[in-house]
DRENBALO-541681 format. One record per residue (C-alpha): residue number from 1; residue in one letter; x, y, z negated. Coordinates in pm, 1 decimal. Layout:
// DRENBALO-541681
{num=NUM&residuo=A&px=X&py=Y&pz=Z}
...
END
This chain:
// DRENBALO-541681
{num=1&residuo=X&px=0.0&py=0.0&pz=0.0}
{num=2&residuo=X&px=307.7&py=230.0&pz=-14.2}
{num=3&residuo=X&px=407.0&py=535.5&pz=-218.1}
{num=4&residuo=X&px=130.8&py=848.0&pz=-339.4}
{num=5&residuo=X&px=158.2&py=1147.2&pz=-235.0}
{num=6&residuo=X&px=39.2&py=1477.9&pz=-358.9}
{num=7&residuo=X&px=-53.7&py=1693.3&pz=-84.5}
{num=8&residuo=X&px=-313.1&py=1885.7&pz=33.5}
{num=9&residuo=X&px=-285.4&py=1875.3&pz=363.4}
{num=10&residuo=X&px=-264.2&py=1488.8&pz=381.0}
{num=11&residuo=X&px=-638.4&py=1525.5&pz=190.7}
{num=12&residuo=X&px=-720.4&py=1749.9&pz=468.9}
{num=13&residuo=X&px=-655.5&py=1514.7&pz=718.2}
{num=14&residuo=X&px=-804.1&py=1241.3&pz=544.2}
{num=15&residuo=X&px=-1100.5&py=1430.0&pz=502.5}
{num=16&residuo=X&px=-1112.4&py=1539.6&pz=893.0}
{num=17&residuo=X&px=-1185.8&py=1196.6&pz=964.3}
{num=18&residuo=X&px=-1524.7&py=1177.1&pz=1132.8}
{num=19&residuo=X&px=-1601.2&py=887.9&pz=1330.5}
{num=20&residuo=X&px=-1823.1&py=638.4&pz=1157.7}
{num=21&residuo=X&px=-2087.2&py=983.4&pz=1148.8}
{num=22&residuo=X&px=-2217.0&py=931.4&pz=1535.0}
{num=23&residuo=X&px=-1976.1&py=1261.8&pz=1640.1}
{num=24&residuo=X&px=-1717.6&py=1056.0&pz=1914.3}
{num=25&residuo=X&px=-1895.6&py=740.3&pz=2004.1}
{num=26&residuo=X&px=-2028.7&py=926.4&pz=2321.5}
{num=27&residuo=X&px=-1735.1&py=1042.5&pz=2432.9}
{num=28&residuo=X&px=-1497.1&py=963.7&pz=2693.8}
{num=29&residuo=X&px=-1114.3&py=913.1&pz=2568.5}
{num=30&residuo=X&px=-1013.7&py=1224.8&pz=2777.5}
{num=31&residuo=X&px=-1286.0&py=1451.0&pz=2563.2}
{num=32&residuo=X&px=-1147.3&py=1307.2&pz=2223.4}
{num=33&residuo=X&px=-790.6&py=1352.0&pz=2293.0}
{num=34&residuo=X&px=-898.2&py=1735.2&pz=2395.1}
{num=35&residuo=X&px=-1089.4&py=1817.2&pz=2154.5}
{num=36&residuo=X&px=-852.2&py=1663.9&pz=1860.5}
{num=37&residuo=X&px=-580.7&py=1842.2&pz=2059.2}
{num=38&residuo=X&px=-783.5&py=2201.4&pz=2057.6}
{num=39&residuo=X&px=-870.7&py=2126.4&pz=1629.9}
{num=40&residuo=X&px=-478.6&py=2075.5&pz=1579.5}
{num=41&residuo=X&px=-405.4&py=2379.7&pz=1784.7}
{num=42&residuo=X&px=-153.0&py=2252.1&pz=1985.3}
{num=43&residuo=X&px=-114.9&py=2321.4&pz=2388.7}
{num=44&residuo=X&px=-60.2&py=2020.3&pz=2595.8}
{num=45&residuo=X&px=298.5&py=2148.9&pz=2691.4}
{num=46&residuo=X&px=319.3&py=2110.9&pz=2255.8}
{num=47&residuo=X&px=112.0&py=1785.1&pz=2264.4}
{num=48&residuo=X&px=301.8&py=1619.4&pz=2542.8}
{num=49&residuo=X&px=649.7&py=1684.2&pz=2386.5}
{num=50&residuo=X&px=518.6&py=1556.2&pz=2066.9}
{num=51&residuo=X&px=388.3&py=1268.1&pz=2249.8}
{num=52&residuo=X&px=724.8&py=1222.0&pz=2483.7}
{num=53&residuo=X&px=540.2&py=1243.2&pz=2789.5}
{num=54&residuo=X&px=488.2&py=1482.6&pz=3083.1}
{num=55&residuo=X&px=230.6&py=1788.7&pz=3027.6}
{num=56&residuo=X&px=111.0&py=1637.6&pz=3435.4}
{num=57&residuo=X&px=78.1&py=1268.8&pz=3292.3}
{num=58&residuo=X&px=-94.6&py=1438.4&pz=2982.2}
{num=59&residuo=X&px=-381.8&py=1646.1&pz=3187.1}
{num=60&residuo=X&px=-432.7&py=1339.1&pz=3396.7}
{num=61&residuo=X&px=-555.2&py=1193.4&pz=3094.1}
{num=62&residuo=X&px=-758.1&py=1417.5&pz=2930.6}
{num=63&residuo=X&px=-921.1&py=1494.5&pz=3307.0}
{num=64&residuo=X&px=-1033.6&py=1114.2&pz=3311.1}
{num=65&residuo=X&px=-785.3&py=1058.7&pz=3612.5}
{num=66&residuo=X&px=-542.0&py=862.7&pz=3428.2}
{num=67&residuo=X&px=-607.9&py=579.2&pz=3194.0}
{num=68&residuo=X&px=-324.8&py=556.1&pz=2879.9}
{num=69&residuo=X&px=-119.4&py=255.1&pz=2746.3}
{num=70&residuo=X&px=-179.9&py=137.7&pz=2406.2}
{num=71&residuo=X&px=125.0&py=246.3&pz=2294.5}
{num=72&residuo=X&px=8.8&py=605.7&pz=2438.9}
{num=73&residuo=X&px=-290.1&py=601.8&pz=2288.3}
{num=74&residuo=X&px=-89.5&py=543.1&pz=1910.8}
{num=75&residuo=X&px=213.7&py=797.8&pz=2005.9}
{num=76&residuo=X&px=-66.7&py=1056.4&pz=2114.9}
{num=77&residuo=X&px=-258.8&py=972.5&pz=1776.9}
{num=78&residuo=X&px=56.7&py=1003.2&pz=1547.7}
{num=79&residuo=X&px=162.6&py=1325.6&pz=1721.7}
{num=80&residuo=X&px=-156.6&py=1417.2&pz=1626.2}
{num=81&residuo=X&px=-137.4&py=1309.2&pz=1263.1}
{num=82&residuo=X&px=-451.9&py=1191.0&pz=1284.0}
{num=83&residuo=X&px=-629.1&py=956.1&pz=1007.7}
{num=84&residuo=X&px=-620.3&py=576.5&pz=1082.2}
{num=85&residuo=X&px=-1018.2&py=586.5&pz=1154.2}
{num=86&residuo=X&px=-992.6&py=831.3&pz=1426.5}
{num=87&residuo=X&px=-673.9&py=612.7&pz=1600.6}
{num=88&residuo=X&px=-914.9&py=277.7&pz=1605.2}
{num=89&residuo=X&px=-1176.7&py=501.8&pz=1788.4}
{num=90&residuo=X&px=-927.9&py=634.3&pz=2079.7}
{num=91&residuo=X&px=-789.9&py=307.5&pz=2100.8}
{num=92&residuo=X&px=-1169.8&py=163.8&pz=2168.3}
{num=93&residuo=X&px=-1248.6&py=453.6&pz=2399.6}
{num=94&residuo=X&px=-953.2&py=388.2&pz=2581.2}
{num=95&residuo=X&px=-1088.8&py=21.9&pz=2588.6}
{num=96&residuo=X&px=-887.1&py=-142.8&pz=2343.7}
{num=97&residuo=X&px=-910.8&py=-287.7&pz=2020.9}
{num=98&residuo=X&px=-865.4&py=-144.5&pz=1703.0}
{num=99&residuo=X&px=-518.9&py=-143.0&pz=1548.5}
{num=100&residuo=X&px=-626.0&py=-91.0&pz=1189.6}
{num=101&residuo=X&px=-880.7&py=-319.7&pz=990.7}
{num=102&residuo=X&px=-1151.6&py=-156.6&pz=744.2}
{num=103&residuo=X&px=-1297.4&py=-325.5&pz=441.8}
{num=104&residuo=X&px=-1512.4&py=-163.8&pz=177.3}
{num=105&residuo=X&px=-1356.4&py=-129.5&pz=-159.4}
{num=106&residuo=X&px=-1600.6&py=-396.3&pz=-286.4}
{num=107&residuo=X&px=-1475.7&py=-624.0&pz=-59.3}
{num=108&residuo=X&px=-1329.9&py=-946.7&pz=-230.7}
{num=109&residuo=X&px=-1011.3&py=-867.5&pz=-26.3}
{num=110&residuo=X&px=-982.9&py=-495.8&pz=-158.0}
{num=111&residuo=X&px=-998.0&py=-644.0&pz=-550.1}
{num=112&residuo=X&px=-599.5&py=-584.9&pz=-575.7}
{num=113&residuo=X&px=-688.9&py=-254.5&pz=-428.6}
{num=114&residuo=X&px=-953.4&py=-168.7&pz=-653.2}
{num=115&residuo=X&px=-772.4&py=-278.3&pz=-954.6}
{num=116&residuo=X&px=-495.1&py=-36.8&pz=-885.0}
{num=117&residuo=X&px=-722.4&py=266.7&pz=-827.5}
{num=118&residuo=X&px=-864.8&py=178.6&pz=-1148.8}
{num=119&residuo=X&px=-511.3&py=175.1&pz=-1335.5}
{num=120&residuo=X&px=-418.9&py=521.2&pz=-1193.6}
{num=121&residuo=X&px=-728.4&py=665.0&pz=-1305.7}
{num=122&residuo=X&px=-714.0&py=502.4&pz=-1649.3}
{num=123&residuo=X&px=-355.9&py=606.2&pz=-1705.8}
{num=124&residuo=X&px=-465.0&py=960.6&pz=-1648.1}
{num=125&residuo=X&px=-704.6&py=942.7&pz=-2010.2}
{num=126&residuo=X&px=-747.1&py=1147.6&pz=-2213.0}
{num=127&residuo=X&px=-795.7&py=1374.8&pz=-1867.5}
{num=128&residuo=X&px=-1074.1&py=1320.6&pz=-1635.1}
{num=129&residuo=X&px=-972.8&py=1164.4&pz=-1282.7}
{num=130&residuo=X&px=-1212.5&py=1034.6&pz=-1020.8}
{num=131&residuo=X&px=-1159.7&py=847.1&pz=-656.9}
{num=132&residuo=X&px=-1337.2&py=968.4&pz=-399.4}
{num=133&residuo=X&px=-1423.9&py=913.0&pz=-5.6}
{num=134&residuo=X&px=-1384.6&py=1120.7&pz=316.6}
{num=135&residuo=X&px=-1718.3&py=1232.3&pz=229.2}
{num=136&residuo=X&px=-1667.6&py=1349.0&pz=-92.7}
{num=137&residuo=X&px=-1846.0&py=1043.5&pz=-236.7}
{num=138&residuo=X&px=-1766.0&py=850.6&pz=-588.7}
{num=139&residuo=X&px=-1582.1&py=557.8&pz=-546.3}
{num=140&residuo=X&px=-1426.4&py=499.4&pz=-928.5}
{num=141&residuo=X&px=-1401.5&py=735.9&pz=-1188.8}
{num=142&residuo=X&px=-1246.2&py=732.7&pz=-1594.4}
{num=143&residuo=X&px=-1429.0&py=767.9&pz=-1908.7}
{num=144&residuo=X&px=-1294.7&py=1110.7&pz=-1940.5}
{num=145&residuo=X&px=-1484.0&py=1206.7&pz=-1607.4}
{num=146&residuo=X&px=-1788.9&py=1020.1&pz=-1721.4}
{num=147&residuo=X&px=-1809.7&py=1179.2&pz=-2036.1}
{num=148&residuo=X&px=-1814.2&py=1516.1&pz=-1817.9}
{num=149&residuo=X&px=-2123.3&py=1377.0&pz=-1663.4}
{num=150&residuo=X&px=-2342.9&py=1313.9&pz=-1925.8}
{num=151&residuo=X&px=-2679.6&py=1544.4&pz=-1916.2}
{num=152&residuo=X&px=-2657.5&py=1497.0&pz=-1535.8}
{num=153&residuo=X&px=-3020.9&py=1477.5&pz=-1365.4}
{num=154&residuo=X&px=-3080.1&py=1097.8&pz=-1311.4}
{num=155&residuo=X&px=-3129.4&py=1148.4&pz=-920.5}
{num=156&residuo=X&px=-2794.2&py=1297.7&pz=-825.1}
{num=157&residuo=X&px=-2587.5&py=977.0&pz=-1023.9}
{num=158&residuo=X&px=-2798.7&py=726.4&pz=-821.5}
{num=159&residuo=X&px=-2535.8&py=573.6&pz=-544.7}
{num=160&residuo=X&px=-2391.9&py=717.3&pz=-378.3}
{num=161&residuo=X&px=-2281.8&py=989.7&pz=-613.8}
{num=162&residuo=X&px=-2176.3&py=1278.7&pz=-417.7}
{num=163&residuo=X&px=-1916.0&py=1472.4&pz=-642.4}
{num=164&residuo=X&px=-1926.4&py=1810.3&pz=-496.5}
{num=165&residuo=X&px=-2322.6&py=1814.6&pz=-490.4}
{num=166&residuo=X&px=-2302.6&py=1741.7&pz=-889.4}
{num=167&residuo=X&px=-2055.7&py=2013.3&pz=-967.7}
{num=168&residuo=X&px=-2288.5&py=2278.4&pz=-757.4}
{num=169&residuo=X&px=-2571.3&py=2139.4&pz=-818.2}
{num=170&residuo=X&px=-2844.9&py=2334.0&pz=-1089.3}
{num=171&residuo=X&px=-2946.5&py=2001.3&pz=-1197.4}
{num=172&residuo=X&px=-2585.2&py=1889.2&pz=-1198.2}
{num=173&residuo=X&px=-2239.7&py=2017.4&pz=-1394.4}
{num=174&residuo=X&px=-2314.9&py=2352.3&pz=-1227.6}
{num=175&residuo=X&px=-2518.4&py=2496.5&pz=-1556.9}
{num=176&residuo=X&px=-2195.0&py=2409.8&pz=-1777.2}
{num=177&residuo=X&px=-1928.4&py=2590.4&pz=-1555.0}
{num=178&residuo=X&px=-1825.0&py=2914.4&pz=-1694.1}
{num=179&residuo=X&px=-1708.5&py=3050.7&pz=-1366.4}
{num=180&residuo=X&px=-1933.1&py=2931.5&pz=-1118.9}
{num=181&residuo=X&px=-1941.8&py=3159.7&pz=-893.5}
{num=182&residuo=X&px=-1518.8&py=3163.5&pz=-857.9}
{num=183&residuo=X&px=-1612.9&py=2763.2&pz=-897.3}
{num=184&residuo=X&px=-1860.2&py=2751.3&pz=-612.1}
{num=185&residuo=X&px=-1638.6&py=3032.8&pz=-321.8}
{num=186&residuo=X&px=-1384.6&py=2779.9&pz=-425.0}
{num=187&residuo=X&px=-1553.0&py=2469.5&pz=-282.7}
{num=188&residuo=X&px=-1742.2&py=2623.3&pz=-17.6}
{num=189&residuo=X&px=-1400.9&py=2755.9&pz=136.8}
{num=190&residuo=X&px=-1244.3&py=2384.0&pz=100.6}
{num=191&residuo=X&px=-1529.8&py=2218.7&pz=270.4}
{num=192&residuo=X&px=-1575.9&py=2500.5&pz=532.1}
{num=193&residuo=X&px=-1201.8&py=2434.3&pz=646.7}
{num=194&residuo=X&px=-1238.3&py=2071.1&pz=634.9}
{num=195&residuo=X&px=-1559.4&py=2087.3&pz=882.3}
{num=196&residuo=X&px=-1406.3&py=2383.2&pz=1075.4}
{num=197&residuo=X&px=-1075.7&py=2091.1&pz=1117.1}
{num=198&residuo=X&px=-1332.5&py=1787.4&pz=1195.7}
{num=199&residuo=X&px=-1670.2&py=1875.8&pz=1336.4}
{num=200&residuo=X&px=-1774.4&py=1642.9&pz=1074.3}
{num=201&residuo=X&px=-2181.7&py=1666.9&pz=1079.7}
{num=202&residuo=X&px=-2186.9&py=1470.1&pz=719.5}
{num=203&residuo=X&px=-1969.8&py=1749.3&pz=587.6}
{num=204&residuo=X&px=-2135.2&py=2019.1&pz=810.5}
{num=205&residuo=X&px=-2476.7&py=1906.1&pz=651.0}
{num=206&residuo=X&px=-2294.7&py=1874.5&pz=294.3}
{num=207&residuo=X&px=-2171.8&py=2227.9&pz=338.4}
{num=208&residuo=X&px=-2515.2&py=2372.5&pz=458.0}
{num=209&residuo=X&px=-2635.4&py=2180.5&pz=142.7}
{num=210&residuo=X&px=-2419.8&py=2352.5&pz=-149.6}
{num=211&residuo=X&px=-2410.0&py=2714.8&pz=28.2}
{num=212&residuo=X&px=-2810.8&py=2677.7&pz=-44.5}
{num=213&residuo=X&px=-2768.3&py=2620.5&pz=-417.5}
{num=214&residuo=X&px=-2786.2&py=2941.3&pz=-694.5}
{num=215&residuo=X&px=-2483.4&py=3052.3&pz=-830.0}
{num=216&residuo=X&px=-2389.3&py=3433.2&pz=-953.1}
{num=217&residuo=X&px=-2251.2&py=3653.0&pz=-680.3}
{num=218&residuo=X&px=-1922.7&py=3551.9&pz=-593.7}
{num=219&residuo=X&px=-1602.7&py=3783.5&pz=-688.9}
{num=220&residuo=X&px=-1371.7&py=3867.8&pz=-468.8}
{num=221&residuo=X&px=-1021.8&py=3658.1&pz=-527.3}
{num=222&residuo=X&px=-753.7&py=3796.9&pz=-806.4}
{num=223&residuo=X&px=-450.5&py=4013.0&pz=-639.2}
{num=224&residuo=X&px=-215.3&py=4126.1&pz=-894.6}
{num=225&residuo=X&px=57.8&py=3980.8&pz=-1007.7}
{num=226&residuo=X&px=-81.9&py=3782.4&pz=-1259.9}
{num=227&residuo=X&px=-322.7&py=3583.6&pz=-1047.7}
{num=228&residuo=X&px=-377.3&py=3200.7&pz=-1026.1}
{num=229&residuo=X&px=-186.1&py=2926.9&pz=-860.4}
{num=230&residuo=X&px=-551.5&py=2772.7&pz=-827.2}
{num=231&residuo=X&px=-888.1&py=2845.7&pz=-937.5}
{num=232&residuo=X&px=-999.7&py=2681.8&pz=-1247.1}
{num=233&residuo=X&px=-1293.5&py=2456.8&pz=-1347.7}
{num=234&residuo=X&px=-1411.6&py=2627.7&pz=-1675.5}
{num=235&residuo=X&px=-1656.2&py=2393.7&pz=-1818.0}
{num=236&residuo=X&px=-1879.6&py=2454.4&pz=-2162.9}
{num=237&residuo=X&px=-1884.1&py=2105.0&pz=-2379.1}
{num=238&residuo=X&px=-2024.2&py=2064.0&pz=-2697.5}
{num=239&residuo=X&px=-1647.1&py=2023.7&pz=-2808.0}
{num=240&residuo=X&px=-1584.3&py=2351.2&pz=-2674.6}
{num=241&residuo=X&px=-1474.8&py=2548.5&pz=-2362.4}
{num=242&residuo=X&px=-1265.4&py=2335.8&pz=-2107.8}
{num=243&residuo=X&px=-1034.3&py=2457.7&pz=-1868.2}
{num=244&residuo=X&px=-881.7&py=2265.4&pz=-1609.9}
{num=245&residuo=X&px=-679.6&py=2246.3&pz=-1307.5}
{num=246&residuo=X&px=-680.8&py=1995.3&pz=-1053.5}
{num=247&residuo=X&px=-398.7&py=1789.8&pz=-790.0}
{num=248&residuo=X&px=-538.0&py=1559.9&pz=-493.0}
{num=249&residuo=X&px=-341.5&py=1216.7&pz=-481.1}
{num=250&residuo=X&px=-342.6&py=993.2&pz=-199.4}
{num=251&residuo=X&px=-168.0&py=623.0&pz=-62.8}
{num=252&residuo=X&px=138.1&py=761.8&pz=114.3}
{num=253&residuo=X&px=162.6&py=472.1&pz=344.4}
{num=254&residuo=X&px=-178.8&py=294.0&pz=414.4}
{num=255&residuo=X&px=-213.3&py=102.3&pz=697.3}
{num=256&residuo=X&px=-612.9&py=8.2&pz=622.7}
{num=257&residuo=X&px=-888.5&py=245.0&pz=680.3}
{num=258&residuo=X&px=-1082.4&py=213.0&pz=370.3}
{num=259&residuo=X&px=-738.4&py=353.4&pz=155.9}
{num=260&residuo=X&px=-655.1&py=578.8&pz=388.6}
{num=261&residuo=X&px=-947.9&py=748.4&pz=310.9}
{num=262&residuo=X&px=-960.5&py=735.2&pz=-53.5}
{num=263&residuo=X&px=-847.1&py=1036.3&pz=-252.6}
{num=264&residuo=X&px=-782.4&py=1088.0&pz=-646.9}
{num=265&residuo=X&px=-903.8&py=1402.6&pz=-832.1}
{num=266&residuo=X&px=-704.5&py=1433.1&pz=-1096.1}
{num=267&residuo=X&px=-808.5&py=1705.8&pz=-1325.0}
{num=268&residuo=X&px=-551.6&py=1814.9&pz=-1630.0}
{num=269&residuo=X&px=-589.1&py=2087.1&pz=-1892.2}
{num=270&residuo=X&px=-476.1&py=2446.0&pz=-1813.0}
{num=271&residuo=X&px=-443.0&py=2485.6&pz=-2192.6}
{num=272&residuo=X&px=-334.1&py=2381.0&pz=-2489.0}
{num=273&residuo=X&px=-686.1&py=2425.9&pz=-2615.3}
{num=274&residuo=X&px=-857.2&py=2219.4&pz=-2365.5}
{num=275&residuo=X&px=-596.5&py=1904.6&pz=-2430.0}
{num=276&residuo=X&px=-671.0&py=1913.0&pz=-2766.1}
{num=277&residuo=X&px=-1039.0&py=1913.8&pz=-2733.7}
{num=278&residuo=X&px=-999.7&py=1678.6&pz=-2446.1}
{num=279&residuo=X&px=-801.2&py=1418.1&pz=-2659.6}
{num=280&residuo=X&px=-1061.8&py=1427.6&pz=-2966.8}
{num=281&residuo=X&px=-1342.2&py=1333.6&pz=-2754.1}
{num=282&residuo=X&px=-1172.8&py=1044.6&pz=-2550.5}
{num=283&residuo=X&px=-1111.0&py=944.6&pz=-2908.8}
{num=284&residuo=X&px=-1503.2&py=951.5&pz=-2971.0}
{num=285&residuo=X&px=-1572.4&py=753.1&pz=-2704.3}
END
């Protein structure tokens, strides 16, 4: 399963990943590789170069007049740095087979896999951590992070659990955040990128989703020289106020769908206050 990485643009691309949600399985090879090409920014003189191949070979093949190898398809795709669901679907619009196998997590073959997610998020205690999807959905969480949940409206913890709906959410976490209208700008402008980087309708419709949900008006982002690395979650508990920072953690090497698309939340205390409140009521539980 390789090393983990911390990285947020590795999340991003994870998170660009939108085949399975209907938005490619219409389209010619030659329209994929364009419009993947036109999302990364990148000419076809900076494409081909990436790709070793001519910038004449590479129009061919966008045009439909020239049908790639395999082992174009996979250079074009890693010159790309695109995630390993979006390489099986070139490789099938290009007519051949998929080069990377997907299980679910639950999958009988994925229990080593599960196991391990588990341990990372358990070794985070007493700090909340959670594993999500592309889509921003649960996949394993720690008691820390279910403690966080409690009071949550039954409807929006029935599977599956979308994470960023229950932190915006006025049913949700959104009534306990201290700052959520920092909180919510924050997300909106993470999931906007992410759709502006994928075309992702799921995401698209997520996005829609949350911008529709109350929140105070939004304040324009700190400037001065004492501003934050990141924006905080600032969460009221009946322990207290919580503060917290978070870091996105993926598989640095995966080389099956499924894990290539998982990411860990990991969220730690931006004080000293917050750890110690944090580590009394991981004792409670």
């Amino acid at each position: 399963m390789g090393g983990v990485a911390i990285t947020w643009q590795v999340m991003e691309n994870l998170l660009s990943s939108s085949e399975g949600s209907g938005m490619y399985q219409d389209q010619a090879f030659g329209e994929q590789l364009r419009d993947w090409r036109q999302r990364r920014r990148l000419s076809q003189l900076e494409l081909a170069s990436e790709a070793e191949l001519s910038t004449r070979h590479l129009s061919f093949v966008e045009t439909g007049r020239a049908k790639p190898s395999r082992d174009m398809v996979l250079r074009l795709s890693e010159a790309l740095e695109l995630p390993l669901r979006s390489r099986n679907a070139l490789l099938m619009a290009a007519g051949f087979a998929p080069s990377f196998p997907e299980r679910p997590l639950d999958d009988a073959a994925q229990s080593e896999a599960r196991a391990l997610v588990q341990r990372i998020l358990d070794a985070h205690m007493p700090f909340p951590a959670l594993a999500v999807d592309r889509h921003w959905q649960l996949a394993a969480r720690n008691q820390a992070a279910g403690a966080l949940m409690a009071g949550i409206a039954p409807h929006l913890i029935e599977p599956p659990v979308n994470v960023l709906r229950i932190s915006l959410h006025p049913e949700g976490v959104a009534p306990r955040v201290a700052n959520l209208a920092d909180w919510k700008r924050h997300v909106l402008e993470r999931l906007r990128h992410q759709v502006s980087q994928s075309g992702d309708p799921v995401l698209e419709a997520l996005l829609e989703e949350l911008r529709g949900y109350p929140a105070p008006a939004s304040k324009a982002p700190a400037t001065n020289g004492n501003a934050l690395i990141a924006v905080p979650l600032i969460l009221n508990s009946p322990v207290g106020q919580l503060s917290f920072i978070s870091t996105t953690t993926v598989f640095g090497t995966p080389v099956e769908v499924t894990l290539s698309e998982l990411a860990i939340e990991s969220f730690f205390p931006a004080d000293s206050e917050t750890a110690e409140r944090l580590r009394a009521l991981a004792a409670a539980l």
